[in-house]
N, C-alpha and C positions, 0 to 999 in steps of 0.2 A: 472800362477796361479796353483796352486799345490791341493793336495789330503785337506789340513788344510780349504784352501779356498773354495773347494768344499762342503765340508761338516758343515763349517761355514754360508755359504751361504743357503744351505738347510734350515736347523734351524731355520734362521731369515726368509727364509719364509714360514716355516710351523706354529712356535710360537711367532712371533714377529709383533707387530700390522703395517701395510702399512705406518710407519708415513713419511718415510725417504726415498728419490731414493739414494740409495747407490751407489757409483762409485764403479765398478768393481776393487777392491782393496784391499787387506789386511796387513794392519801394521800390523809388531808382534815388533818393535824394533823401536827406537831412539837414537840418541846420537847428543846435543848440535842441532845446525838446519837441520841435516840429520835423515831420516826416511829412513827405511828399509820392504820390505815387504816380504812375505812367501814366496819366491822363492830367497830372497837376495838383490833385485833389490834396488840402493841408488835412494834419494830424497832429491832436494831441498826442505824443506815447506816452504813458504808464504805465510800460512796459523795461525800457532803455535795453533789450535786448534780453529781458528774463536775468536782471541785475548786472549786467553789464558793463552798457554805456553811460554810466552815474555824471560823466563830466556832457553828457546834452552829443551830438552827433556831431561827425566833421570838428572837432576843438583845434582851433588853429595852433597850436603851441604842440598839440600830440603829432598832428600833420607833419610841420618841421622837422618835429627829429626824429618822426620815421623816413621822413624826403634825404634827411641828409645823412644818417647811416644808411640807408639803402646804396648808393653813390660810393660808399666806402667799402662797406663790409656786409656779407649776410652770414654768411657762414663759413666755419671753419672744425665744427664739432668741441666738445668738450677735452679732448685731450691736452688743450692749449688756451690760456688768455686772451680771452676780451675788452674790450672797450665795454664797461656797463653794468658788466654783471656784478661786479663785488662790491661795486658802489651801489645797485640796487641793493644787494642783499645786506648791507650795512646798512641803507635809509631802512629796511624791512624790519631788522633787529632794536633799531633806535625807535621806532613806533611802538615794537612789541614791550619795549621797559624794561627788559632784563634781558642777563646774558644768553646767547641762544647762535644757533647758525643755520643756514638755508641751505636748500637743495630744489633748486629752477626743473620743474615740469612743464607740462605743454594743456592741461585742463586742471578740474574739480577731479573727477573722477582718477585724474594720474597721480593726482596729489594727497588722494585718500589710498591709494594702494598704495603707496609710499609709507602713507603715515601705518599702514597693517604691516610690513616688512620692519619698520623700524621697531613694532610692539612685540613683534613676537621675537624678534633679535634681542633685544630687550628685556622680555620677561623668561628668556632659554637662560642668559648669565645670569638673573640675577633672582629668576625665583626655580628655575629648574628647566629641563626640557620637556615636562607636561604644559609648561605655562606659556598655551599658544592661542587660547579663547580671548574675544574680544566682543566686548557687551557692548550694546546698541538700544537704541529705544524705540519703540513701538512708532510707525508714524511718520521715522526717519527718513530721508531720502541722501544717498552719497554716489550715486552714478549708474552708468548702464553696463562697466563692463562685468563681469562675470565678481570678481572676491566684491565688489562695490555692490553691486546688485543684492550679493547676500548679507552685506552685514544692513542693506535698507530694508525698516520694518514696513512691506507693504507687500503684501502675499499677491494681490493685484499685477505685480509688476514681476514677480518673481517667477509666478508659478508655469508659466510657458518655458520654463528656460533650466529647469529643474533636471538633474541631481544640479546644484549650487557647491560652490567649495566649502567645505566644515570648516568650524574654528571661529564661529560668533554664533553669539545670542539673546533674545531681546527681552524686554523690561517695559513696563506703562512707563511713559514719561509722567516727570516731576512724582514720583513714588519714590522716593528715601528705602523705607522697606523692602521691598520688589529687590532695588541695586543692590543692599549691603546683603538678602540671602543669595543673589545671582555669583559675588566674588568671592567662588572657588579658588581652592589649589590651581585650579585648570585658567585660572585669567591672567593674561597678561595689559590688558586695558580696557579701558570705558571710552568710549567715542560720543559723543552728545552736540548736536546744533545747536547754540543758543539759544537758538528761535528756527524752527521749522521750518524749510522756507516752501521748497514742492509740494512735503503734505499738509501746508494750507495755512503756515505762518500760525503757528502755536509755538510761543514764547515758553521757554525753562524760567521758575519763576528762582530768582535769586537766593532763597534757602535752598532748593534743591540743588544748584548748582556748587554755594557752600559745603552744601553734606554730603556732595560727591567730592568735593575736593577732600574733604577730611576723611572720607574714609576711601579711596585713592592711597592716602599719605599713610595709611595705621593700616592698611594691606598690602602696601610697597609694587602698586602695579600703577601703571602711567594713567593719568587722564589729558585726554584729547578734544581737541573741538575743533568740528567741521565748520569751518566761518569762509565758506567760499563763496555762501551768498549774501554774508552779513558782517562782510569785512569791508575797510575801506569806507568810513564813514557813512554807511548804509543806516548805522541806528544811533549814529551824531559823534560818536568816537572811533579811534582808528579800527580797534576788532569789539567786536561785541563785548567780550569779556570783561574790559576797563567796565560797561556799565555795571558790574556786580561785585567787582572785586576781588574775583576768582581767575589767578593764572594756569593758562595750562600748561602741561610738559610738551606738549606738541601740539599744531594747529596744521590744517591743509587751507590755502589759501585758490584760490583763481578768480576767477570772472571779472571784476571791476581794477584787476592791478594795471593793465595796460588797455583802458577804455576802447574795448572791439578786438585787441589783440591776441591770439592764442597763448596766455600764460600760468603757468598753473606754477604755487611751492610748496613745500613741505617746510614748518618752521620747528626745531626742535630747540627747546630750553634747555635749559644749563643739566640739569638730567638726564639727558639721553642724546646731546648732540652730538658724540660724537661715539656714539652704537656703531653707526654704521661707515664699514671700513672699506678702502678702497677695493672695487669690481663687486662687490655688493649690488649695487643699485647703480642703473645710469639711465641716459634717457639722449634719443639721437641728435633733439631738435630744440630741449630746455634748454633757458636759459641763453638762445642767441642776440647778439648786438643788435637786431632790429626791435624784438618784443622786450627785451631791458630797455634800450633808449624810450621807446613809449610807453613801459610803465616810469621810468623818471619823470618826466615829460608829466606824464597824469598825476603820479603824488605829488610833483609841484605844484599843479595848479592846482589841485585838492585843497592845499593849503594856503594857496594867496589868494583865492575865492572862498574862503573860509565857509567850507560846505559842510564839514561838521556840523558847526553855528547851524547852517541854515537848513542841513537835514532836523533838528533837531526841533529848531520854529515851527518850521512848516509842518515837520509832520504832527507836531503837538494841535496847530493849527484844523489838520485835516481829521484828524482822530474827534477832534471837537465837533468839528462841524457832523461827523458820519454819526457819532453818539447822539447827536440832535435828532438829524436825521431817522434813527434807529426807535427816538422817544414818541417824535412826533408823527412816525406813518405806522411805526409796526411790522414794513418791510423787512428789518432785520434781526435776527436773533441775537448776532455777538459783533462788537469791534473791537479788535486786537493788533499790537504790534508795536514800531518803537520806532524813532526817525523816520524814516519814508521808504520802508517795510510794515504794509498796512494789511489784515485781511481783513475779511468782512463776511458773513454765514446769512444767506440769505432765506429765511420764511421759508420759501417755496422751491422746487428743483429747477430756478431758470437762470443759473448761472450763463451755460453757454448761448442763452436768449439774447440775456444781456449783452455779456460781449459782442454778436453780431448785429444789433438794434444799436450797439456803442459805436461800432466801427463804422454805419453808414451815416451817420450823425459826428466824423472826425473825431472820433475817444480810439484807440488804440488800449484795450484791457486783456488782465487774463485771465481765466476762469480755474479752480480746481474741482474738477468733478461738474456734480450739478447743483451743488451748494455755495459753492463758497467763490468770491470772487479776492483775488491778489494784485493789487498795486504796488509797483516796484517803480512808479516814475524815478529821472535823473536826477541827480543832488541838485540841481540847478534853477528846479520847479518854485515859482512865488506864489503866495498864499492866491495868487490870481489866478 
C-alpha cells in the first residue's frame, strides 16, 4: 500500500460517514476478472462487484457506448424521449417471455420500492383497501432503505433502525404451509428471491416456488421476485425464474443490467403493468441515455459471449469440484447454488479469516457472517 492508499484512506475517514469496514485495499485498475491495485498487485475477483460486474472489468464494447453517449446526451429527465430507453425496455420484455412493461430506476433497493407501490396499488383495486400486506421470507435481503429494510427478514439488519414501515410479513422459506396460512384478506403480495443472495445464497427449491405460484393464482394477490442479484444470466438463464418454470407478476431487476452502471427496473407482467398511472411513481435519474446505452452494450455482449452457456459449465464445474472438496477434508458443511452463484457454510466460524488469508494470496472473496463464504465471480470465469 503506497502514498495513493494512504492518503485515500485518510479522507474516507475524515469525510466519509462510518458506513463501510473497508478492507485494507485499493483498486485503481481492472481488466476482464483480474483486478489490480495501487502498488500493481494482480487479483482474482469472485466478487465482480457483489454481482455486478458479470461481463469481467473495463468490457470494451460497454466502454464505447457509454464514450459515445456521454458526447451526446446525459440528461434531460423523464418528461421527454430518449435515445435507449425503450429499446432497452423492449430487449427487457423479450428476455422476460411474456407480455409486460418496465419502469427504469436507479438501484436493487429502488426497484423493490417500486415493486411495494405497485402491490399495494394493486391489491386497493382489486381485493380491497385492507389489501396492503406484503409477505417476505425469513432470511431475505431487498435493501437498506427504510420500506426495503422492512420487508428483509433479518432482525440483525433491521433492529437499529426500528419503528420500520408496516405492511409486510415473514414466513420460513421454502415452507408451502407457513405461505398459504400467512395470505390473509390483509395481502396484497408475496415477494421471494429465487435464491438468497445476501443471506448466504439459499436457493427456493422449485415445488415451493410452484406452490407459491398456485396459490398466488387461487388468492388473486400478485407474486413477485427479487432477481436483482440473480438476474442476468447469474444462474445460466436470463432471470432465475426460467430455471423452474414459474413466471412472476412482477420482478425488480439492477446490479448486472449495465455491468458497473447505476440501474435499477421494476418489470411488471401482463397482470398488473399497467396499475400504475401517470405521477404515481417517478424516479429523477432512471432510465437516462447513458446507463440504457450500457445496459444495451452489456445484454449484447451477454449474448455473443454466450455467458449463459458458460455460467452454467463453469458453475456446474465449481460446485463439483467444492462438493469434492466438502467429502474429502470435512472443511465444509454445505455447497449450494446454481450458475456462478455459489455459497459454501464452513465447519468452523472463519469465514471472514478466509477472505483476508484469500486476499493477501490474490483471491478477492466474500464472506457472510462467520460461516459462510459467497462467490459471485464474473460470467466470464473458465473452469481455470
Amino acid at each position: 500500500m503506497g502514498e495513493l492508499f494512504d492518503r485515500t484512506a485518510e479522507l474516507d475517514r475524515a469525510f466519509h460517514l462510518p458506513t463501510y469496514a473497508r478492507k485494507k485495499v485499493m483498486f485503481v485498475r481492472g481488466e476482464g476478472m483480474t483486478l489490480f491495485d495501487d502498488d500493481g498487485k494482480k487479483y482474482l475477483d469472485f466478487t465482480s462487484g457483489i454481482g455486478v460486474t458479470s461481463l469481467g472489468h473495463a468490457h470494451p464494447k460497454v466502454a464505447a457506448a457509454v464514450a459515445a453517449q456521454m458526447t451526446k446526451l446525459v440528461h434531460v429527465s423523464n418528461l421527454y424521449f430518449v435515445e435507449h430507453r425503450d429499446e432497452l425496455a423492449a430487449k427487457l420484455i423479450q428476455l422476460f417471455g411474456h407480455p409486460g412493461k418496465v419502469f427504469f430506476a436507479n438501484s436493487g433497493a429502488e426497484a423493490n420500492e417500486g415493486c411495494f407501490k405497485l402491490a399495494r396499488r394493486y391489491g386497493k383495486a382489486k381485493r380491497g383497501e385492507g389489501a396492503s400486506t406484503i409477505i417476505c421470507a425469513n432470511g431475505s435481503f431487498h435493501g437498506r432503505t427504510l420500506a426495503a429494510l422492512a420487508a428483509t427478514g433479518q432482525a440483525s439488519k433491521q433492529d437499529a433502525f426500528k419503528p420500520l414501515p408496516a405492511g409486510f410479513k415473514h414466513v420460513p422459506l421454502n415452507d408451502l404451509e407457513a405461505l398459504a396460512a400467512a395470505i390473509t384478506d390483509d395481502v396484497c403480495a408475496v415477494m421471494v428471491e429465487p435464491i438468497q443472495g445476501e443471506g448466504g445464497v439459499f436457493p427456493c427449491t422449485k415445488e415451493y416456488l410452484q406452490g407459491a405460484r398456485k396459490l398466488c393464482d387461487e388468492r388473486g394477490v400478485l407474486l413477485m421476485f427479487d432477481e436483482v442479484q440473480t438476474a442476468f444470466y447469474r444462474t445460466g438463464t436470463p432471470f432465475s425464474f426460467q430455471r423452474c418454470g414459474v413466471v412472476p407478476d412482477a420482478m425488480a431487476l439492477a446490479k448486472a443490467m449495465a455491468n458497473g452502471l447505476p440501474i435499477g427496473a421494476i418489470l411488471a407482467g401482463e397482470k398488473c403493468m399497467d396499475t400504475l398511472q401517470p405521477g404515481e411513481h417517478g424516479s429523477t435519474f432512471g432510465g437516462g441515455p447513458v446507463v440504457c446505452a450500457a445496459a444495451l452494450a452489456t445484454l449484447a455482449a451477454h449474448e455473443e459471449q454466450k455467458l449463459g452457456e458458460n455460467a452454467t459449465r463453469v458453475g456446474n464445474y465449481f460446485l463439483a469440484k467444492l462438493e469434492a472438496f466438502k467429502e474429502s477434508t470435512g472443511l465444509l458443511t454445505d455447497v449450494r447454488g446454481a450458475g456462478l452463484m455459489v455459497g459454501v457454510t464452513l465447519k468452523d466460524p472463519i469465514a471472514a479469516r478466509v477472505v483476508e488469508e484469500a486476499r493477501a494470496k490474490g483471491f478477492v472473496l466474500l464472506n457472510v457472517g462467520d460461516s459462510i463464504l459467497r462467490f459471485l465471480p464474473p460470467l466470464v470465469c473458465t473452469e481455470k
